[in-house]
C-alpha positions in Angstrom: 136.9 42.2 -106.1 133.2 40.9 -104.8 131.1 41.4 -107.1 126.9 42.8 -106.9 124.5 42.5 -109.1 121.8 44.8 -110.0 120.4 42.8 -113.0 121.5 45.8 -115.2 123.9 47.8 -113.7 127.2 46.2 -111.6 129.3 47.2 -109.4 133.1 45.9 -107.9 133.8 46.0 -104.8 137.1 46.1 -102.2 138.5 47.7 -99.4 139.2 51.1 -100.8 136.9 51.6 -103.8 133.8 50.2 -105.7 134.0 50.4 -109.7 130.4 50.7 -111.2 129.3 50.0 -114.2 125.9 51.6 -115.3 123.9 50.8 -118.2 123.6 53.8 -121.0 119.9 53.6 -120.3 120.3 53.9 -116.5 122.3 56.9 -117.0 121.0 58.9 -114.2 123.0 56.3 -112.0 125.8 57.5 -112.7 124.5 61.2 -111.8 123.5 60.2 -108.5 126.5 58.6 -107.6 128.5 61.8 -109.0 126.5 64.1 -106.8 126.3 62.2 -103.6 129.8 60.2 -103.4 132.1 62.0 -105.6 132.2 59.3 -108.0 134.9 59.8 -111.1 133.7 58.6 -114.4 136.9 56.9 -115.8 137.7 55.1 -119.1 140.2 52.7 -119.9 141.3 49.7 -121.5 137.7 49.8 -123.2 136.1 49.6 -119.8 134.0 52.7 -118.4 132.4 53.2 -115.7 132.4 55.3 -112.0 134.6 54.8 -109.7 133.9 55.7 -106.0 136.7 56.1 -103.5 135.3 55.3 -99.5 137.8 57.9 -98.0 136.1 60.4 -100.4 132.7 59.8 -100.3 132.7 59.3 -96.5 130.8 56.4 -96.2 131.6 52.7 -96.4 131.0 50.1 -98.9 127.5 48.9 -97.5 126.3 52.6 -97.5 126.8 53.4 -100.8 125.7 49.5 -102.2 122.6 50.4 -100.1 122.1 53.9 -101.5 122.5 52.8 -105.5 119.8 49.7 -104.7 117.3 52.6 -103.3 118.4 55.0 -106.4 117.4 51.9 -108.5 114.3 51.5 -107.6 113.4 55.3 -107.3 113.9 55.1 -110.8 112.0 52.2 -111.6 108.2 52.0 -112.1 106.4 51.9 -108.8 105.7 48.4 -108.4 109.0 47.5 -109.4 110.4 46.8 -105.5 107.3 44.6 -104.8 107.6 42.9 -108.1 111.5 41.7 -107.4 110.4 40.5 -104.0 108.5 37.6 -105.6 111.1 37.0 -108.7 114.6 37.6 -106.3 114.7 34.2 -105.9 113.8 32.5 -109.4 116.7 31.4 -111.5 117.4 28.9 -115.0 118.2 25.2 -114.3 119.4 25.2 -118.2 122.2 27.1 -119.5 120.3 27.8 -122.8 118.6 30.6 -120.7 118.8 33.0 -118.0 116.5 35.5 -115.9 117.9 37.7 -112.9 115.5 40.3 -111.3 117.4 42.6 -109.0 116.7 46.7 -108.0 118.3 47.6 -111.6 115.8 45.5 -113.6 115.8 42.1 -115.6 118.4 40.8 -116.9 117.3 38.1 -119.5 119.3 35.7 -121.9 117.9 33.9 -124.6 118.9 31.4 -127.3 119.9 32.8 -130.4 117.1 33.3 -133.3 114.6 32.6 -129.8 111.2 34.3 -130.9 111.0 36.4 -127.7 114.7 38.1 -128.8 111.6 40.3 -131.4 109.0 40.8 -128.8 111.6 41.9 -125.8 113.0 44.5 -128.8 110.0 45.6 -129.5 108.4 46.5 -125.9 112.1 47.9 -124.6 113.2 49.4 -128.0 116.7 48.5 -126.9 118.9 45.6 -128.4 120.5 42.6 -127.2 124.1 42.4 -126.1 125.3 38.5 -127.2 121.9 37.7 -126.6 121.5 39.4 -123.1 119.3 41.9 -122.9 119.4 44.3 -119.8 116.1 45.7 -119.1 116.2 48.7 -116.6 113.0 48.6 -113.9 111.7 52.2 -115.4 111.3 49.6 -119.0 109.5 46.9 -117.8 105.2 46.0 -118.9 104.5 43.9 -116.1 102.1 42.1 -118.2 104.1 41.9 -120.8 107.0 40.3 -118.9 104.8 38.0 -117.2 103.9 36.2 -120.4 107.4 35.5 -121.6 108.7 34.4 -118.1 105.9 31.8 -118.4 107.2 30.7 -122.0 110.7 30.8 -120.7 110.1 29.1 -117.6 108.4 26.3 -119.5 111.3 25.8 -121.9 113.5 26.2 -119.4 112.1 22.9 -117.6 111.9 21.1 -121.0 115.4 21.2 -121.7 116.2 20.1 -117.9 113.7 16.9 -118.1 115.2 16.0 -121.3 118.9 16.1 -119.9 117.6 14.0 -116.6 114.5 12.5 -116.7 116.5 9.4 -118.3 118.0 8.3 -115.2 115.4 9.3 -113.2 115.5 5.4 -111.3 119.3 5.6 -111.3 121.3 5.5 -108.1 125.1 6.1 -107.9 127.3 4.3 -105.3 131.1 4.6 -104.2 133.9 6.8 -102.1 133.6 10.4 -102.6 136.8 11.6 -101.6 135.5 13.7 -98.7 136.8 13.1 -95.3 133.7 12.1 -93.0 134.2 15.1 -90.5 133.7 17.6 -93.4 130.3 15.9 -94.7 128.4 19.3 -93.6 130.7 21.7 -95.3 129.3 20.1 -98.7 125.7 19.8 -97.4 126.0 15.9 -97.2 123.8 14.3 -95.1 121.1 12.3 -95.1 118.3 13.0 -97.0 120.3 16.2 -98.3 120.2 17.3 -101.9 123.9 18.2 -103.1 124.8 19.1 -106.6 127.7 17.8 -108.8 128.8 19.0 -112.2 129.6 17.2 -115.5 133.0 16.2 -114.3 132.2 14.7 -111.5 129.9 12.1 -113.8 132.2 11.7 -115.8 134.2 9.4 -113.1 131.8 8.1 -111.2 128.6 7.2 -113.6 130.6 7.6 -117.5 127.7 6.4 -119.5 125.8 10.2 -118.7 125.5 12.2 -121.8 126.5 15.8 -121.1 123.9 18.6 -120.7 123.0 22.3 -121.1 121.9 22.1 -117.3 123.8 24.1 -114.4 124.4 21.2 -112.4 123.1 17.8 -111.3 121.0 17.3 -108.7 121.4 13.8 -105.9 119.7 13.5 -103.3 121.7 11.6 -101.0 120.4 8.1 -99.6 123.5 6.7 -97.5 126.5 7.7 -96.1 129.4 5.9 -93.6 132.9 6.1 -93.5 135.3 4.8 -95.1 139.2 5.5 -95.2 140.0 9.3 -96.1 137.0 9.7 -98.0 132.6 8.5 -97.4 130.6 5.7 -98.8 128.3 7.5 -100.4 124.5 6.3 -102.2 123.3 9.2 -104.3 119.9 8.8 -106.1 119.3 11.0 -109.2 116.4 13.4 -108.7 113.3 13.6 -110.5 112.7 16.3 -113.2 110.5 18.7 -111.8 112.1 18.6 -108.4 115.1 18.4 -109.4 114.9 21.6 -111.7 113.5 23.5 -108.9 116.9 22.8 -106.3 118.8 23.8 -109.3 116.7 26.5 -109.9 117.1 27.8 -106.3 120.8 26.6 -106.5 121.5 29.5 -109.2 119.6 32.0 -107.4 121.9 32.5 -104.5 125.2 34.7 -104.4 127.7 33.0 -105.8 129.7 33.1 -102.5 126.8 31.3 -100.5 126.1 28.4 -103.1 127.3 25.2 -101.9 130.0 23.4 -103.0 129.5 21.3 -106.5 131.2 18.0 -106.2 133.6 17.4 -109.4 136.1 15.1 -110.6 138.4 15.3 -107.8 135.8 13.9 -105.2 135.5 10.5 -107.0 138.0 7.7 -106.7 137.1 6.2 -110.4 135.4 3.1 -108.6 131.8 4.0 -108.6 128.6 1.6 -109.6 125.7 2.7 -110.9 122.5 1.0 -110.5 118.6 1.6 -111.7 115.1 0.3 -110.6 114.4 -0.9 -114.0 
């Protein structure tokens, strides 16, 4: 099943039904979609939420995704749709935290113990679910939330500098085991930013320490061909720009993110090399 994400509430999707979960607080969801698509309220296995059948609601699965974004923002404060049009596309470079802004709300993650867990408690009176707090667009102080996306956002970059700002003057060179012809389906190319996780560095540059941080960001500096696989030059980005890719990275569907490169794209032969 595809998945969408309000923020807050979530909804499943395939070809004959769309299972959505709705928030206790965002309760009037789950009215709407009752009302105007015949939606069944099931529970089972611990798991509850409405299910919508297409043949029974008479309309497809991009009319009724459609119709619970507009529902969500009907019920959120009036600003709330111009206020996710400049946040839809910030995201965490760190895996300590996380901030999603969508038509349902905010979805925010925090540290354990993290100061804000009291202040986001205190403006929402709601409580944190492992740490996650779902914050539905009719809850949110504008002002308030401003401040602690500020703190967060700093943090945020602190813990990515301190994960790559040490090989900041590093460069990476050896086969990825790509053929040449499908460079572009990995966004290789020159002067192209590509991402590789943890395992990936684990083969080709062993002495990096392992991270809270999404992924690793290279911008690439050479590529040619080489047999079943490219000569590749990759140059570890600097902090700041670096956490912003990421950044961006994480903001896109999951279905539209590129490729990370991992342990099966490097042949165990790599060098590493810095300008220092």
């Amino acid at each position: 099943m595809a998945t969408i994400d309000f923020a807050t509430a979530e909804a499943y999707v395939d070809d004959d039904r769309l299972e959505l979960y709705v928030p206790f607080e965002q309760k009037a969801l789950g009215t709407y979609v009752k009302e105007k698509f015949k939606a069944r309220f099931q529970t089972d296995a611990n798991k509850k939420r409405w299910v919508i059948e297409y043949k029974f609601a008479r309309a497809t699965k991009e009319e009724i995704v459609a119709a619970i974004d507009e529902e969500l923002y009907r019920l959120a404060i009036p600003s709330w749709r111009q206020i996710v049009s400049m946040f839809v596309s910030y995201a965490c470079a760190s895996r300590r935290f996380e901030v999603k802004f969508a038509s349902g709300g905010i979805r925010i993650m925090l540290p354990g113990g993290h100061p804000l867990h009291y202040y986001l408690g205190k403006m929402t009176g709601l409580k944190a679910e492992r740490d996650v707090w779902k914050i539905p667009g009719s809850m949110v102080d504008p002002k308030e939330i401003a401040e602690m996306l500020k703190r967060i956002s700093r943090e945020d970059r602190e813990v990515f500098k301190d994960a790559t700002e040490p090989y900041e003057t590093r460069t990476i060179t050896g086969d990825l085991l790509i053929p040449f012809s499908e460079a572009r389906n990995y966004g290789i190319g020159p002067d192209a930013i590509v991402f590789a996780d943890y395992s990936f560095l684990k083969v080709a540059d062993p002495q990096i320490v392992e991270m809270q941080i999404h992924a690793w960001p290279f911008r690439v500096i050479k590529t040619e061909p080489a047999p079943g696989a490219m000569k590749t030059t990759l140059a570890f980005m600097d902090a700041d720009p670096g956490a912003r890719a990421v950044g961006k990275l994480m903001a896109m569907p999951r279905d539209e993110r590129p490729k990370l490169l991992d342990e099966v794209h490097a042949d165990g032969k790599w060098k590493s090399r810095s300008a220092f």
